[in-house]
C-alpha positions in Angstrom: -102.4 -69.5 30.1 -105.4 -69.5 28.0 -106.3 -65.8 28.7 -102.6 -64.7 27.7 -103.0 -67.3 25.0 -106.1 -65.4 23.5 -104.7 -61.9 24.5 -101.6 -62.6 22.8 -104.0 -64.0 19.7 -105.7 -60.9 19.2 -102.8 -58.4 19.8 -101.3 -60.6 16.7 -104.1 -60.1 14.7 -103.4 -57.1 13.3 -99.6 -57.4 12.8 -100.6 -61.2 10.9 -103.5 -59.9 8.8 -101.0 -57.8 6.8 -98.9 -60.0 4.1 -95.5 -60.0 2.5 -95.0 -57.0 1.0 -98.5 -55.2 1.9 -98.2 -51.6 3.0 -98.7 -51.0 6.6 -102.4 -50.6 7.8 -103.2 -47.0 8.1 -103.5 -45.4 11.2 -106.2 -43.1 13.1 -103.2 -40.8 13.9 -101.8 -40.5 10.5 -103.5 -37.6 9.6 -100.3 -35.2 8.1 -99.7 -32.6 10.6 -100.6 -29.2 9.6 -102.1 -26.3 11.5 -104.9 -27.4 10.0 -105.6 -30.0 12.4 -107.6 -28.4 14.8 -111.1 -26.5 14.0 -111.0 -23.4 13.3 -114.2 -22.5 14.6 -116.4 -23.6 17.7 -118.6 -25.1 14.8 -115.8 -27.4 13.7 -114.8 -26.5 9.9 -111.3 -26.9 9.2 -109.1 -25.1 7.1 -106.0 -26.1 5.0 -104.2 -24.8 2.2 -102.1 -25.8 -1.1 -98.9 -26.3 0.9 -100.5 -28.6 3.6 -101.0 -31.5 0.5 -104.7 -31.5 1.9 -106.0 -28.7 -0.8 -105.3 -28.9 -4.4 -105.1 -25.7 -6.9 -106.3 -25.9 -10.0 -107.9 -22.8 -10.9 -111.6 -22.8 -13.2 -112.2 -20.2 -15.3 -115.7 -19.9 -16.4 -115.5 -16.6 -18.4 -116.4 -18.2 -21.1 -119.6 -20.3 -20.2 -120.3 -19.2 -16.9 -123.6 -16.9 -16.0 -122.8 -13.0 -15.8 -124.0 -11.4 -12.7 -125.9 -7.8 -12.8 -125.8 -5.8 -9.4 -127.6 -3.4 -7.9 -126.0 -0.2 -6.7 -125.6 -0.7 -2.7 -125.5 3.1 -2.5 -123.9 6.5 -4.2 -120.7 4.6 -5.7 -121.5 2.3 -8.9 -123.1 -1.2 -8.7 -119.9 -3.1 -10.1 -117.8 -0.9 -6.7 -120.8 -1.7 -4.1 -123.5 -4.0 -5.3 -125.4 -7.6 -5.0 -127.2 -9.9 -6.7 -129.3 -11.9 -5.4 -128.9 -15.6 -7.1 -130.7 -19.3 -6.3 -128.4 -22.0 -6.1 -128.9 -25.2 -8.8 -128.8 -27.4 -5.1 -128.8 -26.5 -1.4 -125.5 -26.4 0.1 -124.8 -27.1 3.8 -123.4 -24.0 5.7 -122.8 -23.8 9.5 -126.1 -26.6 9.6 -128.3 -25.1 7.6 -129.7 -25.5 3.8 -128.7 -22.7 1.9 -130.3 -22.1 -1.4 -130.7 -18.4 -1.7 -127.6 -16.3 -1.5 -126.7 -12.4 -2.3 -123.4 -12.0 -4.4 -121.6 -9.2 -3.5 -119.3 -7.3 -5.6 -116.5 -6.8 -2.9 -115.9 -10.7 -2.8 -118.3 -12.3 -0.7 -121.4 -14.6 -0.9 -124.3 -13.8 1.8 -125.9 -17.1 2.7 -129.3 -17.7 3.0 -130.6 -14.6 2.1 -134.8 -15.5 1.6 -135.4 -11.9 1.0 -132.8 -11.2 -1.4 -131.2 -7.9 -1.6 -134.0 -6.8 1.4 -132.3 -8.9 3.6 -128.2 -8.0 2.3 -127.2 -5.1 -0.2 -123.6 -6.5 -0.9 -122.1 -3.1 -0.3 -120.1 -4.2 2.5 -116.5 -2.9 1.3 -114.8 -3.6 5.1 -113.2 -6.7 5.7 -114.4 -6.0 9.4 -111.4 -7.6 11.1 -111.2 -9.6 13.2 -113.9 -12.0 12.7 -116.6 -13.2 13.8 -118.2 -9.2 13.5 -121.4 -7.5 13.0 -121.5 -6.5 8.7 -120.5 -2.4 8.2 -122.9 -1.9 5.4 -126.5 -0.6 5.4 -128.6 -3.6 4.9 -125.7 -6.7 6.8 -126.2 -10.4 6.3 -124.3 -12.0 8.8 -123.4 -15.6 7.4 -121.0 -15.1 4.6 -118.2 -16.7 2.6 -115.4 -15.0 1.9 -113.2 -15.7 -0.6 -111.3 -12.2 -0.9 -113.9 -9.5 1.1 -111.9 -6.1 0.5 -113.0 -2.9 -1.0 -113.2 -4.5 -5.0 -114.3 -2.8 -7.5 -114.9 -3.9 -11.5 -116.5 -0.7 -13.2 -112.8 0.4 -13.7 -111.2 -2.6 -14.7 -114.0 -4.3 -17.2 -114.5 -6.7 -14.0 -117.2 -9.1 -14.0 -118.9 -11.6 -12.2 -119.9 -14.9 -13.4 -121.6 -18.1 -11.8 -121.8 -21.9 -13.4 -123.2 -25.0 -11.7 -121.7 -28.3 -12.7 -123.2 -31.5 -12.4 -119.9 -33.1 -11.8 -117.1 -30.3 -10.6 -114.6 -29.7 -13.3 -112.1 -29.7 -9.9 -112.5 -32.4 -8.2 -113.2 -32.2 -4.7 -111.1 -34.2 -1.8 -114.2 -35.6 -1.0 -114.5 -37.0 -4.5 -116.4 -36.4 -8.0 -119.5 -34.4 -6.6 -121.7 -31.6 -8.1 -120.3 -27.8 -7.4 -121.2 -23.9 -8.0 -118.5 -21.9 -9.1 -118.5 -18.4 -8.3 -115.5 -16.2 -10.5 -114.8 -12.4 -9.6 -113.1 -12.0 -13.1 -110.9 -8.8 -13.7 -111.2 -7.6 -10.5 -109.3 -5.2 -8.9 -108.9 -3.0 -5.8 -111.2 0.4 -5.4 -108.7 3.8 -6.2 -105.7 1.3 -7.1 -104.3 0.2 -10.8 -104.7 -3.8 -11.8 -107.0 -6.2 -11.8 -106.8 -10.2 -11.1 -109.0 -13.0 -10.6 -110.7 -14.5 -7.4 -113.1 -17.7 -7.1 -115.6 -19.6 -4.5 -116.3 -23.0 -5.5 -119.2 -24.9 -3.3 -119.8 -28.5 -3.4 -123.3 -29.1 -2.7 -122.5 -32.7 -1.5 -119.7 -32.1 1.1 -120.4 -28.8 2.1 -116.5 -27.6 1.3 -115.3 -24.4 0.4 -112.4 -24.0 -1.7 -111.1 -20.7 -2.9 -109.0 -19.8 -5.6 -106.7 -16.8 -7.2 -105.5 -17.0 -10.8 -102.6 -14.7 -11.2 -102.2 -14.2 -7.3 -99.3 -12.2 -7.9 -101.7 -9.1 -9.2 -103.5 -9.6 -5.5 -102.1 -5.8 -4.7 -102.9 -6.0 -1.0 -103.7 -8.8 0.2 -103.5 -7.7 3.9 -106.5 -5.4 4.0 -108.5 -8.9 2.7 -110.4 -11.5 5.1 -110.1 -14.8 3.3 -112.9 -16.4 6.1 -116.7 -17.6 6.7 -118.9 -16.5 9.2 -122.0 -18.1 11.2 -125.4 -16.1 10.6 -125.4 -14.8 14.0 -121.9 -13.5 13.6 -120.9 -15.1 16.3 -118.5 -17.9 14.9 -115.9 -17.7 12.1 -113.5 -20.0 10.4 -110.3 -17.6 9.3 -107.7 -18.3 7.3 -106.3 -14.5 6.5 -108.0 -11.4 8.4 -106.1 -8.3 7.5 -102.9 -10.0 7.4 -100.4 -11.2 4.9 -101.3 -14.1 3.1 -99.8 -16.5 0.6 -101.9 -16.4 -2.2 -99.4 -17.7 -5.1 -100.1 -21.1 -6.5 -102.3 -21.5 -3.4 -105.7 -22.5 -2.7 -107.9 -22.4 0.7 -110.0 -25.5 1.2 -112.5 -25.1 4.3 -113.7 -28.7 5.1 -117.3 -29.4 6.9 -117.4 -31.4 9.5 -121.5 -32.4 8.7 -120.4 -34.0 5.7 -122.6 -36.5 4.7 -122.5 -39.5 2.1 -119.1 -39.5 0.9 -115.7 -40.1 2.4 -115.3 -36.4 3.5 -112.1 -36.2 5.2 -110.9 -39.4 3.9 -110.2 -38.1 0.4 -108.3 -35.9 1.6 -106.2 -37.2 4.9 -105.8 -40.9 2.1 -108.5 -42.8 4.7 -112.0 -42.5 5.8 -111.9 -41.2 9.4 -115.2 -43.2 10.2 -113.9 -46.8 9.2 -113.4 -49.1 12.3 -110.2 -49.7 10.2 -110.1 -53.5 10.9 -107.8 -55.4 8.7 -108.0 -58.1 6.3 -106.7 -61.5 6.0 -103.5 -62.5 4.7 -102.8 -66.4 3.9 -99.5 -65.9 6.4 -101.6 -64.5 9.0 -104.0 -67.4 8.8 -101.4 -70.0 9.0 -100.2 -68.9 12.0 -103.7 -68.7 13.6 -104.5 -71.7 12.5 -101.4 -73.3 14.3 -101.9 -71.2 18.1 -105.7 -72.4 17.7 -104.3 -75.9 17.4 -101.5 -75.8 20.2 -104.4 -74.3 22.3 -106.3 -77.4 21.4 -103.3 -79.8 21.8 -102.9 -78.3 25.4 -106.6 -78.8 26.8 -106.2 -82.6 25.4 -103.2 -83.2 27.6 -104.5 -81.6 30.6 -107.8 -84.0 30.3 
């Protein structure tokens, strides 16, 4: 009697620790369901979008007080068709476990990540989205590890397209991590290589959680979106996280958020999934639940009286 009596006690605990009128606990399965819910890479990132409630868009345009980017000319076609730059990061970022601080911006939409050697070590002319992924880079001088916000053939010397970069010590978008430091990097007036109209593409990295969003002002200018790979890569190509490889993809009032799962020092997933996924999640105290403790404890004691 005194086992079931205690059994029974601590089953009831959670059920009594919530009050009149207090919202339920939340549970470790109440993560929304989304396709998102399973890694999209052996490494473990996960990926959602806008529609999944897990990936807010609110698009940043730093045109106006963001760094312009000059690139060098990858090969016989103009720098702004097939170029980089290489750039330092304002803070390391985390990318498939490693500290990235040096990157080469390409101008066909993707960021080569940790690139010591600069252009040496990636040209950015890499105008193939080299579907499917993970795969070994097309273009002369390949990095491997790479973000990917929209890799197609882009091109800006026709359009008046440029590329800007801004660090901000607090993220002008949130992330669903929390306030944190970010790096936004805007393809502005951007359009596709041999095709009529431009639009506008973004990567925004938060150096404390390690995610990735990407974003698409005007996405209804994104002319083909199907040749694109909207994705990141490991630096051995041998692991990707994809969210649109050469297929169609629903870029309208949409953003991509790629979540690390080595996030560090803030409530990484909980922002987003509304609890934190490492909290032992036991709950509280309510005057009700006390009460009714407080009188089992006392039967308990009543009984081991009687049977003396």
């Amino acid at each position: 009697f005194i086992f079931a009596l205690a059994g029974l006690t601590l089953f009831t605990m959670p059920v009594l620790a919530q009050g009149k009128g207090e919202p339920d606990p939340p549970g470790r399965d109440s993560v929304p369901p989304s396709a998102g819910d399973m890694p999209a890479d052996t490494f473990g990132h996960l990926i959602f979008d806008t529609p999944s409630g897990l990936c807010a868009n609110d698009y940043i345009d730093i045109s106006a007080t963001g760094t312009p980017i000059t690139y060098t000319a990858s090969g016989g076609f103009p720098a702004e068709d097939d170029g980089g730059a290489a750039f330092t990061l304002a803070a390391p970022f985390s990318f498939y476990g490693n500290s990235v601080t040096d990157v080469v911006i390409s101008s066909n939409g993707y960021i080569a990540m940790g690139t010591t050697n600069g252009l040496a070590d990636e040209d950015g002319g890499d105008f193939s989205e080299d579907c499917p992924l993970p795969a070994t880079p097309g273009n002369d001088i390949p990095f491997d590890a790479r973000v990917m916000p929209f890799h197609n053939d882009l091109a800006g010397d026709g359009t008046g397209g440029t590329t800007f970069v801004e660090y901000f010590a607090s993220c002008p978008r949130a992330s669903e991590a929390g306030e944190e430091d970010c790096t936004i990097v805007m393809w502005d007036d951007w359009g596709l290589f041999g095709v009529t109209g431009s639009y506008d593409i973004e990567a925004i990295l938060y150096h404390q959680s390690g995610l990735m969003v990407y974003q698409y002002d005007d996405p209804s200018a994104l002319l083909d979106p199907t040749t694109a790979a909207i994705a990141i890569q490991n630096g051995d190509a041998s692991d990707a996280a994809t969210y649109s490889c050469a297929a169609a993809a629903t870029l309208a009032s949409n953003s991509v958020c790629v979540y690390n799962p080595n996030c560090i020092g803030l409530d990484c997933l909980g922002g987003a999934f509304g609890e934190d996924p490492f909290d032992p999640n036991i709950p509280t105290a309510s005057p009700v639940g006390l009460a009714v403790l407080a009188g089992l404890l006392g039967f308990l004691g009543l009984w081991l009286v009687r049977r003396r």
